[in-house]
N, C-alpha and C positions, 0 to 999 in steps of 0.2 A: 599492107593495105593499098587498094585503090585509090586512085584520085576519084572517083565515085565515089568510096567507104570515107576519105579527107573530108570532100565536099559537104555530102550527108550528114557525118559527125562535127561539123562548125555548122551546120543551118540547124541542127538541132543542137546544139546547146545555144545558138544565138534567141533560137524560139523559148527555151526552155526559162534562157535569163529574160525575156521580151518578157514573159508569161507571167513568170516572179514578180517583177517591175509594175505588170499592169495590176497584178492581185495587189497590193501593198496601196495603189493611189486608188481602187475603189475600196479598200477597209477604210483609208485616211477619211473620203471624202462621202461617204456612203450614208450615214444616216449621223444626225447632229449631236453634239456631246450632250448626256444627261447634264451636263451642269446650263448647258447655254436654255435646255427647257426648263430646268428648274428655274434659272432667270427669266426666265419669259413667264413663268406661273408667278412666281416672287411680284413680278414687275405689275401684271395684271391684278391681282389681289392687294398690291398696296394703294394702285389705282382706285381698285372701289372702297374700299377701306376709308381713304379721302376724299373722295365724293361723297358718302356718306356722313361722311365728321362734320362736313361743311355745309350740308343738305341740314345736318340739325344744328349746327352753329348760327344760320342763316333763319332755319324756322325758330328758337331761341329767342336772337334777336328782337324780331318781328314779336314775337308773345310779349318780350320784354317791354316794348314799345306800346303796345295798347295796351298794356298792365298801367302802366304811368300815362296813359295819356288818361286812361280811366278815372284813376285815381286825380289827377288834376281835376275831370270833369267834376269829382264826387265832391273834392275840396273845394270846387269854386258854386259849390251850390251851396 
């Protein structure tokens, strides 16, 4: 072999491992784990879930409140 046919056969296997190297950190970093969306939907639906809970624990309240204030008006009459 040449120092030409050297040279060429170390730039190419230097490309070929470079090439390896870069495929491996775009599969790593390329699109997010199913599990980190599944937490992101998890997270968001247990958001509205308790918003809701509290939406009628709060409207509840409130009924509860003028049930008995009602009721006082009715017994103070």
């Amino acid at each position: 072999m040449s120092s030409i046919d050297d040279t060429f056969s170390a730039l190419d296997a230097r490309i070929t491992a470079h090439s390896a190297k870069t495929a491996r950190q775009a599969a790593r970093s390329s699109a997010p784990a199913p599990a980190s969306r599944a937490e992101v939907t998890d997270r968001a639906a247990r958001e509205i879930i308790e918003a809701e809970a509290n939406r009628r624990a709060e409207t509840t309240a409130r009924l509860k409140a003028e049930r008995l204030a009602q009721a006082r008006k009715d017994a103070a009459s």
